[in-house]
C-alpha positions as CSV (number, residue, x, y, z in Angstrom):
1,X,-2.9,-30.9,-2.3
2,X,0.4,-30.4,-0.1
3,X,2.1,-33.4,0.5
4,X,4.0,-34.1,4.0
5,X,7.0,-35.6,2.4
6,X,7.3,-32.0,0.8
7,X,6.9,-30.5,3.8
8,X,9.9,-27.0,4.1
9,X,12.0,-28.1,6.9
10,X,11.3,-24.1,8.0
11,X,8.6,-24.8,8.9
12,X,7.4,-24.6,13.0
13,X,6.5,-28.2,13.9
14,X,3.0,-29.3,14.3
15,X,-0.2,-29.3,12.4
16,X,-0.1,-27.1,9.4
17,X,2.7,-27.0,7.1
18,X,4.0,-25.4,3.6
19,X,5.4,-27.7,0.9
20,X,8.2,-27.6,-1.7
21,X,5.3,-26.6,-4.2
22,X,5.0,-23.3,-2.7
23,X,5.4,-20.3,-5.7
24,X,6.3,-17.4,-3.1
25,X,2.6,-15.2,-3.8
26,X,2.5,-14.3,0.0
27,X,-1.2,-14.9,-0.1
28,X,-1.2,-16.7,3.0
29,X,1.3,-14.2,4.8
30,X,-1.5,-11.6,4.8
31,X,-4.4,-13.8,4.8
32,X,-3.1,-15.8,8.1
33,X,0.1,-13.2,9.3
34,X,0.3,-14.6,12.6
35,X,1.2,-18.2,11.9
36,X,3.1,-17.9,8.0
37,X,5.5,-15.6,6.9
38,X,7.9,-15.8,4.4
39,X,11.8,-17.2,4.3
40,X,14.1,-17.9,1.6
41,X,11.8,-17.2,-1.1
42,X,8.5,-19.5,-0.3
43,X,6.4,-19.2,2.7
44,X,6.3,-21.1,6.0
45,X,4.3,-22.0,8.9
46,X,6.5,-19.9,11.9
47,X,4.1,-20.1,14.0
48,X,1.2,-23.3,14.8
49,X,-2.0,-21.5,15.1
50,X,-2.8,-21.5,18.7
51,X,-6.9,-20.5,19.0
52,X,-9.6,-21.4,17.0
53,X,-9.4,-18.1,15.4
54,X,-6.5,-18.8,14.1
55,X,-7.0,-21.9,12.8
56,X,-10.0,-20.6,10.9
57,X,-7.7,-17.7,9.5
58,X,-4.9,-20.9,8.2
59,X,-7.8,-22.8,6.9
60,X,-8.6,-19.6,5.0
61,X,-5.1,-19.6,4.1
62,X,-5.3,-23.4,2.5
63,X,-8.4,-22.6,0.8
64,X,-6.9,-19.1,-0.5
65,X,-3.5,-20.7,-1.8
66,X,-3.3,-20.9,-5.7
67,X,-0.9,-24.1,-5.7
68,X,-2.6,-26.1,-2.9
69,X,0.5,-25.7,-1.2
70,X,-0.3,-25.7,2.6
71,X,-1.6,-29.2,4.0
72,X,-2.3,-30.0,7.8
73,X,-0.8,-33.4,9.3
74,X,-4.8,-34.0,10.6
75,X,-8.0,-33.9,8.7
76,X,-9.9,-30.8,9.0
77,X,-12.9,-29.7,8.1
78,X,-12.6,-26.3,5.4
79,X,-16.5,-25.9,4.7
80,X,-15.9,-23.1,7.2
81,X,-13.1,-21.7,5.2
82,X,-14.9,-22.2,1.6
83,X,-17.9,-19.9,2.9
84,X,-16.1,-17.6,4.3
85,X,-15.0,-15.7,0.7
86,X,-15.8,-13.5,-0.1
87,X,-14.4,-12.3,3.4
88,X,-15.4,-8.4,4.3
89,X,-12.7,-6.0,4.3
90,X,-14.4,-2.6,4.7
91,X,-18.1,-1.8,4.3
92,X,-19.1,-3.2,0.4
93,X,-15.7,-3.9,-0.4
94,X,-14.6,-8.0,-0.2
95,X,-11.5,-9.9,-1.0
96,X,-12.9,-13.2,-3.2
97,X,-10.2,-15.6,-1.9
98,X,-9.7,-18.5,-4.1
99,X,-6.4,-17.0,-5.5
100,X,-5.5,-18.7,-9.4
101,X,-2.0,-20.0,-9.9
102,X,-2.7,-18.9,-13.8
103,X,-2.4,-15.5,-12.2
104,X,0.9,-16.3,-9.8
105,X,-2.0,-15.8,-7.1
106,X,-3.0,-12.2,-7.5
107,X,-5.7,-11.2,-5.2
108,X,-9.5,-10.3,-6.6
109,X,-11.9,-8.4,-5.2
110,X,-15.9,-8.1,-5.2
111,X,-17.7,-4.8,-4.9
112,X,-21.5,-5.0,-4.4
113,X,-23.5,-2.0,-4.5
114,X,-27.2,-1.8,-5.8
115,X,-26.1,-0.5,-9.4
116,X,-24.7,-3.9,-10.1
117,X,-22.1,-5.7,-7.9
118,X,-18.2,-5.2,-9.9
119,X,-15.4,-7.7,-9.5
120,X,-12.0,-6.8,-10.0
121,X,-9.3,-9.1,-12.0
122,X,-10.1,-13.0,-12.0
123,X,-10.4,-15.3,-8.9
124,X,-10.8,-19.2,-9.6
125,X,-13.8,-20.2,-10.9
126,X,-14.7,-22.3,-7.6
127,X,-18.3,-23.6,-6.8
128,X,-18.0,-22.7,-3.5
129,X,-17.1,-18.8,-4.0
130,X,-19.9,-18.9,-7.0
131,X,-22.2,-19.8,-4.8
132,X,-21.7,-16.8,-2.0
133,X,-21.0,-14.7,-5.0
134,X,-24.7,-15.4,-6.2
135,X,-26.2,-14.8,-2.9
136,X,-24.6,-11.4,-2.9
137,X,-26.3,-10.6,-6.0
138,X,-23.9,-12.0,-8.5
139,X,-21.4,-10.1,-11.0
140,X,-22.0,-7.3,-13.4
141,X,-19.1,-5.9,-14.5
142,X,-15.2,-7.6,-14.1
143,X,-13.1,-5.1,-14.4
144,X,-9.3,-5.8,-15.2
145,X,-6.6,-4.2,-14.0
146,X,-4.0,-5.3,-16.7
147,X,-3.4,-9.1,-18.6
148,X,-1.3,-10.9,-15.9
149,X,-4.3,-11.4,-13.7
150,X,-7.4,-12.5,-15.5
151,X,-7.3,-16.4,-15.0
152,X,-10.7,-17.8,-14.8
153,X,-12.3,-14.5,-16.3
154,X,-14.4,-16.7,-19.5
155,X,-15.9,-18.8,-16.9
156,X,-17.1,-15.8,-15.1
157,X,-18.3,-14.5,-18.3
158,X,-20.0,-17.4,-19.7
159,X,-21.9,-17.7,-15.7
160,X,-22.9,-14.3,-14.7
161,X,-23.2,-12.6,-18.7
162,X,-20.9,-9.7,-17.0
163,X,-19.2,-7.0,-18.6
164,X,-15.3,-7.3,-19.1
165,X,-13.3,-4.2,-19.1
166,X,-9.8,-4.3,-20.2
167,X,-7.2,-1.7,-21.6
168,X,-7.1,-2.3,-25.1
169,X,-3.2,-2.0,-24.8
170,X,-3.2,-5.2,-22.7
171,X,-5.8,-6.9,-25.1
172,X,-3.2,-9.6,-26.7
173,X,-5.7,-10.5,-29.0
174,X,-8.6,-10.7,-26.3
175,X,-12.3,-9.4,-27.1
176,X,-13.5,-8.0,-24.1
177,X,-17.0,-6.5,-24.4
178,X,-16.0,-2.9,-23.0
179,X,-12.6,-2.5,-24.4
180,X,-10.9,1.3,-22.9
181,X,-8.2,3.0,-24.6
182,X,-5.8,6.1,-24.0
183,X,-4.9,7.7,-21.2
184,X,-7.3,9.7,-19.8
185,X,-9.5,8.5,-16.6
186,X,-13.1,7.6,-17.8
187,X,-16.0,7.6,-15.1
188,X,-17.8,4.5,-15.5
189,X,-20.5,5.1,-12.6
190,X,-20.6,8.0,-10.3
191,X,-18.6,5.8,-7.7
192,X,-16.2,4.3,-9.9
193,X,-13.7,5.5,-11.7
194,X,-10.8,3.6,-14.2
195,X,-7.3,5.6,-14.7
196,X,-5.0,4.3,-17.0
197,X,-1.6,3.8,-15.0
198,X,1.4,2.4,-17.9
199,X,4.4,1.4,-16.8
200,X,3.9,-2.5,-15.0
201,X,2.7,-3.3,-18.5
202,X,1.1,-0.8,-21.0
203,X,-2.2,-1.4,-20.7
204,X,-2.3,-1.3,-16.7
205,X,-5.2,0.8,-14.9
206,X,-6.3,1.1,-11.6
207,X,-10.1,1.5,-10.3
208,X,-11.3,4.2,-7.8
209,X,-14.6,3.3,-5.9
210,X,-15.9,6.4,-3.9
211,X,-12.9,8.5,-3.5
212,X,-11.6,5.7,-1.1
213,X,-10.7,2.5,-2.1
214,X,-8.0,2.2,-4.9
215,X,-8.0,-1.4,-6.5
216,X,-4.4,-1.1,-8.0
217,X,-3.3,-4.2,-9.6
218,X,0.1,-4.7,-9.9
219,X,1.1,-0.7,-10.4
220,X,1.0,-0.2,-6.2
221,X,1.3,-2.3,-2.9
222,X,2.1,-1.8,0.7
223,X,5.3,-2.9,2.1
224,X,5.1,-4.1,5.5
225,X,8.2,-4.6,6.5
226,X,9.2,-0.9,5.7
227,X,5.4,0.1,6.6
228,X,5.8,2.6,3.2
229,X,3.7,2.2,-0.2
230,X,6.1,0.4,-2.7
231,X,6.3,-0.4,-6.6
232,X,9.1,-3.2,-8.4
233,X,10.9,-2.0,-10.8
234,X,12.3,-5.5,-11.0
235,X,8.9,-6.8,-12.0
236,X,8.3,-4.1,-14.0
237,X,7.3,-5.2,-17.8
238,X,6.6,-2.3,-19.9
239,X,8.4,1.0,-18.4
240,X,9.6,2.5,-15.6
241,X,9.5,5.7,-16.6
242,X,6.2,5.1,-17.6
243,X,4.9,3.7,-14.5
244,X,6.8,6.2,-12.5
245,X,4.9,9.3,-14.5
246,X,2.1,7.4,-14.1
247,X,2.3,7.2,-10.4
248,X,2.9,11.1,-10.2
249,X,-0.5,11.1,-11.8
250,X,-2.4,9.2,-9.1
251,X,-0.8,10.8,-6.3
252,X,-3.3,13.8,-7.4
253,X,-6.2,11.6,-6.7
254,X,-8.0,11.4,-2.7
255,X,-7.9,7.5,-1.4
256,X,-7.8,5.8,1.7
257,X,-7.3,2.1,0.7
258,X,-5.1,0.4,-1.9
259,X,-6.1,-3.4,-2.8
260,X,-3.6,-4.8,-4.7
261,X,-3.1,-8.1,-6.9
262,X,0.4,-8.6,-5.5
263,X,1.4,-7.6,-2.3
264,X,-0.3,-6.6,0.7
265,X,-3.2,-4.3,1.3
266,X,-2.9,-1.4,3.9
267,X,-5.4,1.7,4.6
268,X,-4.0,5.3,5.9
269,X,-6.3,8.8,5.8
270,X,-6.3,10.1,3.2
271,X,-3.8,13.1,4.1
272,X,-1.1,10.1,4.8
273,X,-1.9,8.4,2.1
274,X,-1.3,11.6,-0.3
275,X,1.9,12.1,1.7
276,X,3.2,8.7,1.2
277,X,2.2,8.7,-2.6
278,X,4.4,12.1,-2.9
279,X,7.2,10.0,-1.1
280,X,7.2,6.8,-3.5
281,X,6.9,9.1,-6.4
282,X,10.4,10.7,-5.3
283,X,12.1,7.7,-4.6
284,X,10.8,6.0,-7.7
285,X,12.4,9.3,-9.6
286,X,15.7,8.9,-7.6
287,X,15.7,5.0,-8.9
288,X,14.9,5.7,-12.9
């Protein structure tokens, strides 16, 4: 739990508050943007939330944070906040919340469709979230996007009896029960596709869910502040080259949405989207 003597002196004064113990993820910058954003390299509270709204969306925040490091000066009541992950994004698609601090707080996600509901990387294995993941028709298949982000992924397993899908290049000595390998894309449903994307680590692969909603991992993000698709070399593990050949690749691909572990997730039609792929792709080149 945050602790008010830890309390960043950036932050606004009032109510709600970010502590020392803060690990810079952002998850509460895009889960709560109009009351934290971020300043010299943690988060903060700029802004007291000023409608109820709001305050649901910080709670959200609290609940969401992988370190427990947001705390409010008054008791509040988060039951609220718990039950509201998974929180709808778009249609079938859900962000689970309950970010893992084994994962630097990469974001998960929750499919459910009537083939069998698919969760993408590792959330915390929280009662709460297991129990609105259960009434959506629990998990089938986890499928993750590369080994930084699989925190609480045997709990899920052990719970639901799902499916783990994992590049066998990002393995590390981990038996998952649908191991992938190479290169190529491999359809695993008629909605859902994997493609192997190298370069953030070597095993890294994206997941394509009806030609419109790209769950990316850490290959791809949106960066708000220059509103333009982005990828780090500086956290990138494997190869650049790699990951920038690899991006060329997925530019040829029709999406709408990109959900990423780290960073912020942003959705553009599908002709922008192609035009803003062929952008990074160039100015990831002009970088190598």
């Amino acid at each position: 739990m945050a602790a008010e003597a830890k309390r960043l002196a950036a932050n606004a004064a009032g109510d709600f508050f970010v502590d020392s113990t803060c690990i810079d993820c952002s998850t509460c910058r895009w889960v709560a943007p109009a009351n934290f954003d971020e300043t010299e390299g943690a988060s903060r509270v700029y802004r007291q939330p000023a409608t109820e709204a709001e305050r649901h969306q910080a709670r959200m925040a609290v609940i969401a944070c992988p370190v427990g490091a947001i705390g409010t000066t008054t008791k509040h009541d988060l039951h609220a906040a718990e039950a509201a992950f998974p929180d709808q994004i778009a249609e079938n698609v859900f962000h689970c919340g309950y970010h893992a601090r084994s994962s630097y707080g990469a974001a998960s996600y929750l499919i459910v469709r009537p083939e069998g509901n698919v969760l993408i990387d590792s959330p915390r294995f929280a009662r709460p979230l297991i129990r609105r993941i259960e009434a959506l028709g629990g998990v089938r298949t986890m499928f993750l996007t590369h080994c930084d982000d699989i925190a609480d992924h045997q709990k899920f397993r052990d719970h639901f009896g799902l499916t783990r899908i994992l590049h066998t290049a990002d393995a590390r000595g981990l038996a998952v029960e649908m191991p992938i390998t190479g290169r190529e894309p491999i359809r695993l449903a008629e909605d859902i596709a994997l493609i192997p994307v190298p370069g953030h680590t070597r095993g890294s692969a994206c997941l394509l869910y009806r030609d419109k909603f790209l769950f990316t991992g850490d290959h791809l993000s949106w960066r708000p502040g220059k509103e333009r698709l982005g990828a780090s070399r500086d956290v990138c593990w494997y190869d650049w080259d790699e990951q920038t050949a690899s991006m060329a690749a997925l530019a040829d691909y029709r999406f709408e949405w990109i959900l990423p572990g780290h960073g912020h997730r942003h959705r553009l039609a599908a002709d922008a989207m192609a035009a803003e792929m062929k952008s990074l792709v160039q100015r990831m080149k002009r970088a190598a």
